[in-house]
N, C-alpha and C positions, 0 to 999 in steps of 0.2 A: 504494500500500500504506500502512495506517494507521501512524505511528509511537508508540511508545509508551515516554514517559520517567518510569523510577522516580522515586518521593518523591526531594525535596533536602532534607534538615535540614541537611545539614554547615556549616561554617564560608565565608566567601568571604577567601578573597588580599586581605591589606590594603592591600596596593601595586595592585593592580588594579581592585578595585570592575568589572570588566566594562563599563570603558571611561568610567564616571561618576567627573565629577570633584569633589572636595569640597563645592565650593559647589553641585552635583546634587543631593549625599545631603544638605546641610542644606535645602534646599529642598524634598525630600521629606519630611522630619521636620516641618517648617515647616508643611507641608501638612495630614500625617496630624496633628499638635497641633490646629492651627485645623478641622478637618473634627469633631474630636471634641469640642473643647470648643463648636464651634456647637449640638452634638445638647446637650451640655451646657444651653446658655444656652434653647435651646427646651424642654427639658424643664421648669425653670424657669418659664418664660414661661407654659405652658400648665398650671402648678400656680397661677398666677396669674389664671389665665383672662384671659390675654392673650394667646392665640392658640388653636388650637380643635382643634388634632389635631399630632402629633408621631410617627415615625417614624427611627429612628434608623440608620446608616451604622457604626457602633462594633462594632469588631472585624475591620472591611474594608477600614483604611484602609491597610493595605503593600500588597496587590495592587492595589491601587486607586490608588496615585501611582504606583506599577511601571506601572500601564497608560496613566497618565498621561506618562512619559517617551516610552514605545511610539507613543504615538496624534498625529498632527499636526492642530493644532487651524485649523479652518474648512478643511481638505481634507477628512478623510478625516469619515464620521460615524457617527455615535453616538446607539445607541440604548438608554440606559442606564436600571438601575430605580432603584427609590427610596432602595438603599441607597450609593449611587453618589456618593455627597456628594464623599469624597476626589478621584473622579476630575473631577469637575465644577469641582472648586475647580483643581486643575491644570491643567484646560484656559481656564481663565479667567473663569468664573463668580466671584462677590466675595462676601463673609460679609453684605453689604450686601445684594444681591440675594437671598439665599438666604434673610435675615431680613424682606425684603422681602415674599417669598410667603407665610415664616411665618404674619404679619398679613396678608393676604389684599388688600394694599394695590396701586391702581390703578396704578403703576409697576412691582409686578410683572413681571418680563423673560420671565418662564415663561407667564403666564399671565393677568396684570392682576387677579387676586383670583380667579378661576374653579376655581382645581384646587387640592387641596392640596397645603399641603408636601412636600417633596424630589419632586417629579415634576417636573423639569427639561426645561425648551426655549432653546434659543436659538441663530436660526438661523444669527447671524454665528459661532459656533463650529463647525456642525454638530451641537449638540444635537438631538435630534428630538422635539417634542413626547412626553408620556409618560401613559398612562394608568395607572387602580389596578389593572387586571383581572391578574392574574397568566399568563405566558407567551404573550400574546397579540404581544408582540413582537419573538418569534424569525421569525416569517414575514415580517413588514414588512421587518425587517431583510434578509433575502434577499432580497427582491422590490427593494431598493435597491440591493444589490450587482447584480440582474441588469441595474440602469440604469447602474450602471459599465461592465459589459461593454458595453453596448449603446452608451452615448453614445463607447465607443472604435470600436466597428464605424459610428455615424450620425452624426457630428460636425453633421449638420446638424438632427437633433433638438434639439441641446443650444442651437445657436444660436435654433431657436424655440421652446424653452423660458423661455430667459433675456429672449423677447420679447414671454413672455407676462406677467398679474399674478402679481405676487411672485417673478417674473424676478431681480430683482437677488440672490436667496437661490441660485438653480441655477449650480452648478457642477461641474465634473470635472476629476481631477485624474489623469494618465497612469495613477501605479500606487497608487491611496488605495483606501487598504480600507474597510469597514462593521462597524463593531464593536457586538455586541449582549451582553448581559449578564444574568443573573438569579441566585437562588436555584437550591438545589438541588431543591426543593421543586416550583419552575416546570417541572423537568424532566419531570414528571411530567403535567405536558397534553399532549395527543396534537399538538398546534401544534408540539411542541421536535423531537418526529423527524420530520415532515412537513417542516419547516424542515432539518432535517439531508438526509433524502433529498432536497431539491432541490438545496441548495448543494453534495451530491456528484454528484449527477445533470450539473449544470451547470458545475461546479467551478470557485465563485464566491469571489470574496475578499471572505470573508466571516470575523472573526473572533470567537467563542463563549465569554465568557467564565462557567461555574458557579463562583458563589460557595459555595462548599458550606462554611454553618455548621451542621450536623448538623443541624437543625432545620428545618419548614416550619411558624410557629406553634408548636403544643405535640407536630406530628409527628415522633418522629424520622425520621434516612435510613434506615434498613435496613426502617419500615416505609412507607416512600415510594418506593424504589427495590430492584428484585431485586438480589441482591446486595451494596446499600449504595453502590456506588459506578456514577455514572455513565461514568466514564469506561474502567471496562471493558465494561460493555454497549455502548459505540458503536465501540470501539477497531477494529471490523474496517469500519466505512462506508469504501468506497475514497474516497482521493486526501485524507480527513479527518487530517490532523497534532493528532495528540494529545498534549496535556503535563499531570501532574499535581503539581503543587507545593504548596508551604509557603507559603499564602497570607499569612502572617503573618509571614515576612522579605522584605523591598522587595527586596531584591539578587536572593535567588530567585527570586521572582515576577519580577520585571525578566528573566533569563535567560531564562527560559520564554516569559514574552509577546514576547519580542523574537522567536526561534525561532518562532514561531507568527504575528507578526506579517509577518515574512520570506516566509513559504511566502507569506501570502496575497496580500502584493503581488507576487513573482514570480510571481501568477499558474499557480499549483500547485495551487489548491482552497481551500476551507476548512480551519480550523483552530478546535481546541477546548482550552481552556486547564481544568483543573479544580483550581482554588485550594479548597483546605482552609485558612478563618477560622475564627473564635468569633465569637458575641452574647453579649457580654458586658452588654448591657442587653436588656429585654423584646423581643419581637416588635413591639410598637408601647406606648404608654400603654396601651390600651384592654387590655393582655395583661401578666398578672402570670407570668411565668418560674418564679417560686418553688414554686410550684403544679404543672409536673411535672418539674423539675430539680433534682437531689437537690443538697446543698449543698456533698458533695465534686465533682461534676461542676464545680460555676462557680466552686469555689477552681480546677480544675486548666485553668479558661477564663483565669480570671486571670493564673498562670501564664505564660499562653501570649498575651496583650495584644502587640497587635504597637508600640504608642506606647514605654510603659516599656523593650519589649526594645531598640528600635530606639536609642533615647533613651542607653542605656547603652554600645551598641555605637559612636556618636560618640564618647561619652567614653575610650572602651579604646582607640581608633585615633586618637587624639588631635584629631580634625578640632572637636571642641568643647570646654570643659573645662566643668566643672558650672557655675559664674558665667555664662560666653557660653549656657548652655542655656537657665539659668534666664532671663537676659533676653530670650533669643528667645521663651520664652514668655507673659513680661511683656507683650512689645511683641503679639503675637498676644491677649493676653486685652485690651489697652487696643483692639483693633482692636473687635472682637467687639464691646464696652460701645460705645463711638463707632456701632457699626452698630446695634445694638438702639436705642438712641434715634432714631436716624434712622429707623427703620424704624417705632417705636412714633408716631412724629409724623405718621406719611408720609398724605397724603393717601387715604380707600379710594374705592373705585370707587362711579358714583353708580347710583343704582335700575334708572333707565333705562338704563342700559349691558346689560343682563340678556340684551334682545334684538341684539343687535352679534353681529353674525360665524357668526350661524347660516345664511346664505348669504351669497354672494359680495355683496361692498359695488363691484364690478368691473365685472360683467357681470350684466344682467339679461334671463334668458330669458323671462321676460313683455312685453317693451314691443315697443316696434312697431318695433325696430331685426329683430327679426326677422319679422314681416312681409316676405314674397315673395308676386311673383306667378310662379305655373309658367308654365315653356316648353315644352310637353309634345312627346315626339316617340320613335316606335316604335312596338314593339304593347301593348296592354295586358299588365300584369306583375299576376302576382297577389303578395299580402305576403311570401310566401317568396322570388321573386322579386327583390322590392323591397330585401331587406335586405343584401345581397352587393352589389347594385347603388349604393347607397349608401356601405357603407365602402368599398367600391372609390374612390369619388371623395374621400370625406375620407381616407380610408387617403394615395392621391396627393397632396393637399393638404398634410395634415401628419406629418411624420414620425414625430410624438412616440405616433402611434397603435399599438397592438401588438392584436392580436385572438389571444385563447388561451380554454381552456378544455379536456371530457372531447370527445375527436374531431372537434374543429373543423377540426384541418388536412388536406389532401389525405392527405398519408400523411408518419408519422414520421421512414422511410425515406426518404429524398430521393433513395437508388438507385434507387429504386422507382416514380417520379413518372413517368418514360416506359412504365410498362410496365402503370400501374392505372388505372383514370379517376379514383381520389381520392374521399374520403369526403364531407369538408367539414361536417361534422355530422349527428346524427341526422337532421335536419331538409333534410341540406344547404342552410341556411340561412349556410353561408360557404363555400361551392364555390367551386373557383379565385382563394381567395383566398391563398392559398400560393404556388401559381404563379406569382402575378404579384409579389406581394411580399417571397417567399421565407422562409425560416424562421427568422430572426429575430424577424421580425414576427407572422407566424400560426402556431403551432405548438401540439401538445397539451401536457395537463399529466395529475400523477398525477390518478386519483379521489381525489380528498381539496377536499372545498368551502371548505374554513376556509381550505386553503393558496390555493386559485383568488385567494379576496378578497384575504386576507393581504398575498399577492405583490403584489398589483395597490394596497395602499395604499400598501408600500413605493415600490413604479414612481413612483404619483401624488405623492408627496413629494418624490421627487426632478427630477419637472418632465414627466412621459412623461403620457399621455393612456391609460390601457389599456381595453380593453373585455371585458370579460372575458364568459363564458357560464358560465350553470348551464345544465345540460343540460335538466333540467324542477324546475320550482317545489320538488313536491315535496321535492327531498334540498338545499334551500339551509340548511336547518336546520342545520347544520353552521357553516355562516359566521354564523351569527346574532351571535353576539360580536361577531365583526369587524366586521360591516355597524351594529350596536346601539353597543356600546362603541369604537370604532376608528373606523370611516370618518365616522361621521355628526358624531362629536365633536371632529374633526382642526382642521378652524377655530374653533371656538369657546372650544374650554379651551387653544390659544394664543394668544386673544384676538388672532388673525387673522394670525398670524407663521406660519401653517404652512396647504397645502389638500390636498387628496385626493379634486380631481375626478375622474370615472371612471364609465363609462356598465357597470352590470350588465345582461346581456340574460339574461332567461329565460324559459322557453316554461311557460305558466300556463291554469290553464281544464279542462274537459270537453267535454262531445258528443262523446265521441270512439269512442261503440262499443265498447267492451271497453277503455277506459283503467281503468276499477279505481281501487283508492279510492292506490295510486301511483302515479299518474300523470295524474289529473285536478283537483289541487287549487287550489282561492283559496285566497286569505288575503291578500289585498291591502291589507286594512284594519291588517294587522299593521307594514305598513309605512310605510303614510301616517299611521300615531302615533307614526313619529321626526321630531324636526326634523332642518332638515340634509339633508335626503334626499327630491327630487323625483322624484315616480313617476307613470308615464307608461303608458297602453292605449289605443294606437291601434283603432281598428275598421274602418281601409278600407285600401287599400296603398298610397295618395298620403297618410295621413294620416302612415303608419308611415316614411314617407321624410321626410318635411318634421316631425315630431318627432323622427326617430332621426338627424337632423342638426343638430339642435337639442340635441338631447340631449348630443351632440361635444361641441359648440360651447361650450356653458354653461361656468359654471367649477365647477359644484358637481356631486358626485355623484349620477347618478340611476338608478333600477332600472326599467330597459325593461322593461315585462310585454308579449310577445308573444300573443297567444291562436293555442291550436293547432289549435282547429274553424275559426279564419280564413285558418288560411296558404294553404290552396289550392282556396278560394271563388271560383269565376267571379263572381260579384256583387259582389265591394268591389276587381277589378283597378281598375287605370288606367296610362295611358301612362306613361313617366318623364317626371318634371317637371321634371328638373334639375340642376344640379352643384350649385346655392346656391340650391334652393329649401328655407325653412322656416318652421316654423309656431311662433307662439308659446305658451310654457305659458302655463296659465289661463284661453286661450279654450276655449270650448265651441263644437260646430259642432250648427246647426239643422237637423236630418236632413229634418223635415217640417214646414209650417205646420198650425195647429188650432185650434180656437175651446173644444173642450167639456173635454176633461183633456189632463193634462201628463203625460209619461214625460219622467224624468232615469233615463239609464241610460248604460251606457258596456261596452265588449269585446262578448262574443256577444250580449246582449241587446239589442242595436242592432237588428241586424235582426229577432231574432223580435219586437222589438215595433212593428216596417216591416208584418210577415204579420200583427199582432194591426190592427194601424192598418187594413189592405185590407181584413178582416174585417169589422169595426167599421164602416167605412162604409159599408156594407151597410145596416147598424142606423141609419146616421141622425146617428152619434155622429162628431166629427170630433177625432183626436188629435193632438195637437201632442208631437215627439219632440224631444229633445234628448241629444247627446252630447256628455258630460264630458269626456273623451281626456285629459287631465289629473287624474287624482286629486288629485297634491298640486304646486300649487296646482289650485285649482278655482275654476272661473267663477262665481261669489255672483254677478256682477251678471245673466247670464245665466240664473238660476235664477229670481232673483227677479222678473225681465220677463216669464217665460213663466205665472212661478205666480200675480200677479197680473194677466195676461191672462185664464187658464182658470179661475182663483180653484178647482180639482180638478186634484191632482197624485200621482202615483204614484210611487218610488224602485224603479227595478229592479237588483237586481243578482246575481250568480252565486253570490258563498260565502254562508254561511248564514244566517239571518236576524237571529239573536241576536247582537248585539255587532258585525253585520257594519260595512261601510263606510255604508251607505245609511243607516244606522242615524243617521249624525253629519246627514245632511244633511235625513232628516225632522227630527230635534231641531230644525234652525237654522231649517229654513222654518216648522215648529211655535212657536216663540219668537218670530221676527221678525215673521215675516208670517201671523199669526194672524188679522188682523180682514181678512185678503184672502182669507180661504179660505171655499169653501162648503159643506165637508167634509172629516172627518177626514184626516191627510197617511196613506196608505198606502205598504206596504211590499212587494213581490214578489220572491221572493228563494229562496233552498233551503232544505229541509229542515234541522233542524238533526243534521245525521246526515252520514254519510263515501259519498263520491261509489260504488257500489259497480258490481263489473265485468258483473253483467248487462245489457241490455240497458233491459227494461223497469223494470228494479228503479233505474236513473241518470234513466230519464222520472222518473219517481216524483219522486226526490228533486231534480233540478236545476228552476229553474223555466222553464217552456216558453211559446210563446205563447195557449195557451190560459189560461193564467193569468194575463196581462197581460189577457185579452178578460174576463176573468169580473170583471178588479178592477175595470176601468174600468165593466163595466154598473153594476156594484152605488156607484160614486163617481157616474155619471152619474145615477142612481135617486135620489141621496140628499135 
């Protein structure tokens, strides 16, 4: 049952302090001083044009030491925003460091120059990498807490996590919690209840903390949230402990978050804290306050300044006298100057650093360490097949693997497992994988895609391997954030202190007879224009094993596109080939030899351009095929052998013509190998139109092999 604690304005016991002892509360003060007067010094700085963006924490820094008393630094962790300064500096981050990213300088601890200021990482605290995207890290955050639970149930995950790269950062601590944080403003993406219903779903130690300074920008709350206040819209989520306080007295806040921190490590569920601060300065430089804040509103913000209240409250309880304040604030502003210079001298990062840490500098799945030869043995399996068959063996291999998504597992109910044969996915493309590994490991999740990924970059942060399913291509649109701003960008704007390997599998494509324009779509090309992010279409079922083991294996994140007119193709089975058979990215596989054109194609077009090639030789015409099975990377040297052999080449591919993928790779053979060619690079591809659910009306627009027979006459002709 949810709890729900009235506001605290009152006074606190001066003989008690709630267990904090003197030297606590000047160190809080300590804190919240130096937290503000940094936003200070950068504000400055970038009126200077000595730094290039500013973002300020002023107004948040009492709940923000409070959370910092609550929070155990390099156990439990922390996935904090940008206003988070106070609590960053209590956990151990330095005015040094934090002026450090200001200037965007190569010792950067966050970031090495890559992100801007106050977006905080470091992993020896438990900081967790930070982007700007607004509430996109309420679901990470969960998706961490469920590797807490997890590494208590798998002890032997954790051991091979910490055996993998960037092992030395994974840890677990009995009863550490996951603390996430934002605006009240944040509250307002669909990510913040998707994250709430899992961590009650789960009932994860997970702790929430809204800073609610009235404002999102120049929005207020009441027209951001019904009712104005968050905390009673969620107040009934079961086993959620809700507190809302005066985020603007530390003692308060302190009370509350301890209360809240409690539930989550006994292991009770989550808990949500909803601190009421002020912004007593802009939303950032780039945002002038004055403009829709009336001028009595930010006198009565003033007011309400949690530094001066705090500051005063020492002095009435005698623990300072005004002389000991004012020096402690001396010695904080000489800190501050000493760090700006430091930080103004500080070496920046050099040009070429730009390309660093957009994949793994660890493990490389292009080279020939993964090169295998198959063992083959059984009957031929066709791709659907193949795919259960393979996490079955890396599932047993490493523990750190979890397979989830919308009805991937046998069945919810676990009473229920003797008495159903089990779902296993639309596809049953993970049948009996429940069974054998039990529910921990493969289990469902809400519909909701943002959460699928979300969860699974939390997992992949904290050392777990997960694999997550989109059910079909179509509805990944949701996660796009997270896969765009979150997953793809996790090593790189930590300048490689943080990763988020994790294999997405989703089933993609047409031919499917009444698939309809949702449920048959590409758009592969939308994917292989993030870095960061290797993507993979196999076209046979020994390819789809010896990549989707690969795919494991790597350290970087990749989106398995499955094609769903292949999965249960007598023509691309093959035996199984192995428990550690795999294929490396980047090669391409030569379907057919040719003398007269080249087909670069990859997914279903593979083999209709096998039916256009039997065709054609009829004609005289002899086609040479090749399959990409890698997107991103993609075999350039293989491209470029074939295209100077046939010196007549054709790009085939399934999404649409305009903009498509195929598009990048006529351009490069167009550019590079221009005086090889004997004719213009052609394109075979779909209509630029939406896959529609008739029959003849999807011939129409996808492109078929008759269209590969017609391009090659007219390239042969030329």
């Amino acid at each position: 049952m949810a709890v729900q604690a009235h506001p605290k304005t009152g006074s606190i016991h001066s003989n008690k302090y709630l267990g904090l002892q003197p030297a606590d509360l000047i160190r809080m003060y300590r804190l919240m001083y130096c937290s503000r007067r940094i936003d200070d010094r950068e504000i400055q700085l970038k009126r200077q044009h000595k730094i290039y963006f500013q973002i300020s924490g002023a107004g948040h820094e009492a709940v923000l030491v409070a959370a910092g008393q609550v929070l155990r630094p390099g156990q439990d962790w922390v996935f904090a925003y940008y206003r988070d300064r106070a609590l960053c500096l209590s956990l151990g981050l330095t005015p040094r460091e934090m002026l450090l990213q200001a200037v965007g300088a190569k010792s950067d601890p966050s970031s090495g120059g890559y992100q801007m200021p106050s977006h905080w990482g470091k992993p020896d605290l438990g900081i967790v990498t930070r982007s700007s995207t607004a509430g996109m890290q309420w679901l990470q955050a969960v998706g961490a807490a469920e590797a807490s639970l997890y590494f208590e149930a798998e002890p032997n995950a954790l051991d091979q996590a910490q055996r993998a790269p960037l092992g030395s950062s994974m840890r677990h601590s009995p009863d550490e919690i996951v603390y996430v944080s934002g605006g009240d403003g944040m509250t307002s993406e669909g990510e913040f209840f998707e994250a709430l219903n899992i961590a009650c779903l789960k009932r994860l130690p997970a702790l929430f903390l809204v800073e609610d300074n009235g404002y999102a920008i120049s929005v207020p709350v009441e027209a951001q949230t019904a009712g104005g206040s968050i905390s009673k819209l969620v107040k009934n989520f079961p086993s959620l402990h809700v507190e809302e306080c005066d985020g603007t007295d530390p003692l308060v806040s302190y009370e509350a978050l301890r209360r809240a921190a409690d539930h989550c490590r006994g292991r009770k569920g989550p808990a949500l804290v909803h601190a009421h601060v002020t912004r007593p300065y802009s939303h950032s430089l780039s945002d002038d306050e004055k403009l829709y804040k009336t001028s009595e509103e930010r006198e009565d913000e003033a007011h309400r300044d949690p530094i001066p209240k705090f500051g005063l409250f020492l002095v009435r309880e005698g623990i300072l006298d005004e002389k000991e304040l004012e020096q402690l604030e001396s010695e904080v502003d000489r800190e501050i100057l000493e760090a700006t210079d430091f930080a103004l001298a500080a070496e920046l990062p050099a040009k070429e650093s730009i390309l660093q840490w957009i994949y793994s500098p660890d493990i490389d799945p292009t080279s020939d360490r993964f090169e295998a030869e198959a063992k083959f043995s059984g009957e031929p399996k066709t791709m659907l097949e193949m795919i259960p068959a393979t996490l079955a063996d890396e599932m047993a291999r490493d523990s750190r693997i979890l397979v989830f998504g919308e009805d991937v597992a046998d069945s919810s109910r676990e009473e229920n497992l003797a008495r159903v044969k089990g779902k296993g996915g639309v596809f049953k493309a993970t049948a009996g994988l429940q069974r054998r590994f039990g529910s921990d490991r493969v289990f469902n999740t809400p519909l909701a895609e943002a959460a699928i990924v979300g969860r699974a970059i939390g997992m992949a942060v904290r050392g777990l391997k997960p694999v997550p399913e989109i059910q079909f291509f179509d509805y990944i649109w949701p996660a796009m954030m997270q896969i765009r701003d979150e997953l793809v960008m996790t090593r790189w704007r930590s300048a490689g202190a943080f990763k988020a390997p994790m294999v997405i599998r989703a089933a993609i494509g047409g031919y499917l007879t009444g698939g309809g324009p949702y449920h048959s779509q590409s758009g592969e090309g939308i994917f292989t224009h993030l870095p960061g992010l290797r993507v993979v279409m196999p076209s046979t079922a020994l390819e789809l094993c010896g990549l989707l083991r690969t795919a494991i294996r790597c350290d970087d994140p990749v989106m398995f596109l499955e094609h769903k007119h292949l999965y249960r193709q007598p023509y691309n089975r093959s035996p199984y080939p192995g428990a550690d058979f795999t294929i490396p990215f980047g090669k391409a596989r030569l379907v057919r030899e040719g003398t007269d054109v080249s087909v670069i194609t990859y997914g279903a077009l593979v083999h209709r351009a096998e039916v256009a090639a039997a065709e054609l030789l009829h004609e005289g015409i002899s086609l040479e095929i090749l399959d990409l099975r890698t997107l991103s990377p993609y075999d350039w040297e293989s491209i470029a052998r074939t295209v100077t052999k046939t010196n007549r080449v054709i790009v085939a591919y399934e999404d649409m013509r305009s903009w498509g993928y195929g598009a990048e790779i006529a351009a490069r053979i167009a550019d590079e190998l221009f005086h090889d060619l004997d004719a213009p690079v052609r394109r075979v591809a779909a209509l630029d139109s939406f896959c529609p659910y008739q029959p003849q009306l999807e011939d129409c627009i996808l492109p078929q092999s008759r269209d590969i027979v017609n391009a090659v006459r007219e390239l042969a002709s030329f």
